[in-house]
C-alpha positions, 0 to 999 in steps of 0.5 A: 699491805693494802688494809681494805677494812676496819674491824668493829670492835663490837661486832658479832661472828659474821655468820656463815653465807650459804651460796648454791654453786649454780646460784648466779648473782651476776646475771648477764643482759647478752643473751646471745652470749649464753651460747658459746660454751656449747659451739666449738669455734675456731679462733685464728690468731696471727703469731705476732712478729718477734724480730722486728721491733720496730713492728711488734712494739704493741705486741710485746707492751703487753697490748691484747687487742681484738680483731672484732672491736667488742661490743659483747651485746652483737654476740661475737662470743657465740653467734659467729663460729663459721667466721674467722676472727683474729686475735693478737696474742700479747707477748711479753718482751724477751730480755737478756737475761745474762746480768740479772742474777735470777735464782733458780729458787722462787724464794730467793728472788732477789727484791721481789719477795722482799718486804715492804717498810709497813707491808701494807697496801692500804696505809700511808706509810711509804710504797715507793716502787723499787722499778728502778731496779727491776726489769720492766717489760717495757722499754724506755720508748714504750708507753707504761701506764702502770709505770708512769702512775707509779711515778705520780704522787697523785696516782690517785686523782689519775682519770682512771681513778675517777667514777661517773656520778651514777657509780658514785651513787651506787658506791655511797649507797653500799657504804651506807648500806654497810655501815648499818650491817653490824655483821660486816666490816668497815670497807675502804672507799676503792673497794666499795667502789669496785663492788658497786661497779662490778653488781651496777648498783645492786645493793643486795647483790654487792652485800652477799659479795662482801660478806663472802669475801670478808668471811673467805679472807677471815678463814685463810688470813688473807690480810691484802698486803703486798708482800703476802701478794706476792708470798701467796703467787709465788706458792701458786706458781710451785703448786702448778709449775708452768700452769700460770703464764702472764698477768698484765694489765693492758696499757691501752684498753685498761683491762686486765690480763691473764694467761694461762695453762690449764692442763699444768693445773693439778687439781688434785695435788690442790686438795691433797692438804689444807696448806696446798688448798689454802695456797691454791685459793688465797693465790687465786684471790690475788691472781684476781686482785693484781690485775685490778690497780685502778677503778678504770681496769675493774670497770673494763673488765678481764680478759683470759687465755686459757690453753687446754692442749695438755687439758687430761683425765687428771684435771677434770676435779669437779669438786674443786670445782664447786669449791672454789666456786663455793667459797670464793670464785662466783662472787668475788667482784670482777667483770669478764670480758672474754675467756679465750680456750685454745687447743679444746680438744673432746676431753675439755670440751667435755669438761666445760659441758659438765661444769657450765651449771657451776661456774657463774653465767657471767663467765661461761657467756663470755667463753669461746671454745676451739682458739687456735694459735697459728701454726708456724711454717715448720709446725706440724702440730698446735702450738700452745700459749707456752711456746709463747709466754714460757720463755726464755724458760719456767723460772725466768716466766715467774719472776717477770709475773713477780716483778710485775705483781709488786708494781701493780700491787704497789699501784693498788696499795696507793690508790686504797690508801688516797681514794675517797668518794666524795671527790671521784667525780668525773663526766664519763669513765676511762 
């Protein structure tokens, strides 16, 4: 398991830290950005090619590329609703499924839930991948990064691994300022590293995170290993059955990746017991967690698809809502770079009204209602983000997200156990 801390043997309980659910630790400088979730804009995205590989190698590498080549600070996500904008949805390449055995059970997916020697992400025991016997979704001619690292002994000294002096500062003031903390945990240096860049140097800011998530990850026992990674999606994907679609990290931009199907998200079987609200949140953790291997994908940023075609009377939860904003998903350290919604229709558009007060400003700025994907020649009506990703059906979908999980898991495990700050340097970032 990738072991992020070293509890003090003389510390006291960590107190409590209470958090207002509108309260914003993460103020965003674009101020253009902050009006996007109250316009309806109109996303027009190319369908990408299928049957032309030769054509559509991008596309399903797992490339999300944009047709405006962002930067946030030109307010793209709000200031141009009467413009078409295009998007390349990345899709996950189909194999021949017919030699690989898939299980019908998640629970028995041969090789992917199954443990690790020690199970830890953050030791230095032996991680080595089991990749060779896995499907990718690549093809040997494709370019892998996530792969390719997971080759590299020194994995850790890759360039997406360095930090520029300014954030090496930052993250050893915060392991200064935590050292003095008898109220918190030791962090490993990666995750210090990941709260100075995520807060840009806000001490105080980064502290409140630390302190939330180590008090989230004592109350469910979350223990940041790969198997328990990989335990805990898994539990996530039967709790909401087609409602998680890709997790991917892209290989060009060095951002993370998440697609999802928000109308299959059942809020309300989420908080019928403690063991669905436990695997509903600490899934969540990870789902976050896996699509942040390396410094250079924490520094990026995260990128989110979310299809509300389905978006009924059974999602709009909002005390799930201010929960999960309450215990874990304002301050947990994670940058958003866009969060795409398609097929928004009165009810979800409603929805994102009522709670654009309790999800942070750093994530309602960067939200763009009304995406569409493109109708095909015989569509009479939209096409959702399943008629994509779900393919070729809901079992094979979670195990190429499980197969992809363990390599990147297994990347950040390493990295955890062989980063340290002192020799991180370089002149500017990946």
């Amino acid at each position: 398991m990738y072991s992020n801390k070293q509890p003090r043997t003389d510390r006291s309980e960590a107190p409590e830290t209470e958090i207002s659910p509108s309260d914003n630790s993460e103020e965003e400088s674009d101020s253009t950005g902050s009006s996007s979730s109250s316009e309806l804009q109109e996303e027009v995205i190319p369908e990408p090619r299928q049957e032309d590989r030769s054509s559509s190698l991008d596309t399903e590498a797992g490339i999300h590329r944009n047709g405006d080549e962002e930067s946030d600070s030109s307010g793209s996500s709000s200031g141009s609703s009467s413009e078409l904008q295009e998007e390349v949805i990345p899709v996950p390449r189909q194999e021949d499924h017919s030699h690989s055995g898939t299980s019908s059970s998640l629970d028995n997916v041969d090789g992917i839930l199954s443990n690790d020697e020690d199970g830890s992400l953050g030791s230095e025991g032996d991680h080595e991948t089991n990749s060779e016997h896995e499907e990718s979704d690549y093809d040997d001619e494709e370019v892998d990064l996530i792969g390719n690292l997971l080759q590299d002994p020194l994995c850790h000294q890759h360039s997406t691994m360095m930090l520029t002096q300014e954030e090496q500062r930052w993250a050893l003031q915060l392991k200064e300022a935590v050292v003095n903390r008898p109220d918190l945990d030791e962090e490993n240096d990666m995750w210090l590293a990941q709260y100075a860049i995520v807060t840009e140097g806000d001490i105080s800011n980064a502290l409140k995170r630390i302190a939330r998530i180590q008090a989230f990850q004592k109350q469910y026992g979350v223990n940041n290993s790969v198997e328990q990674g990989l335990e805990m999606l898994s539990k996530l994907f039967q709790l909401f059955p087609g409602g998680l679609l890709c997790l991917d990290v892209d290989p060009v931009k060095n951002e993370g990746l998440h697609v999802m199907n928000n109308g299959k998200h059942n809020y309300i079987a989420a908080m019928e017991s403690e063991e669905n609200w436990r695997s509903c949140m600490v899934g969540c953790y990870y789902y976050f967690l896996v699509c942040q291997p390396t410094l250079a994908t924490i520094r990026n940023g995260h990128q989110t698809m979310g299809d509300f075609g389905s978006f009924d009377w059974d999602n709009l939860k909002l005390e799930f809502c201010y929960q999960f904003n309450l215990e874990m998903g304002e301050l947990y350290p994670i940058t958003f770079t866009k969060f795409l919604a398609f097929n928004t229709g009165t009810l979800a558009n409603m929805f994102w009204s009522l709670v654009k007060n309790v999800y942070s400003k750093a994530l309602i700025s960067k939200l763009q209602l009304g995406c569409r994907v493109p109708l095909g020649e015989e569509d009479e009506v939209p096409r959702s983000l399943s008629d994509i990703y779900l393919q070729p059906s809901l079992e094979e979908t979670n195990k190429r997200m499980l197969v992809r999980a363990r390599q990147l898991f297994t990347l950040r495990a390493r990295n955890e156990a062989n980063f340290r700050l002192h020799q991180s340097i370089r002149e500017s970032p990946s």
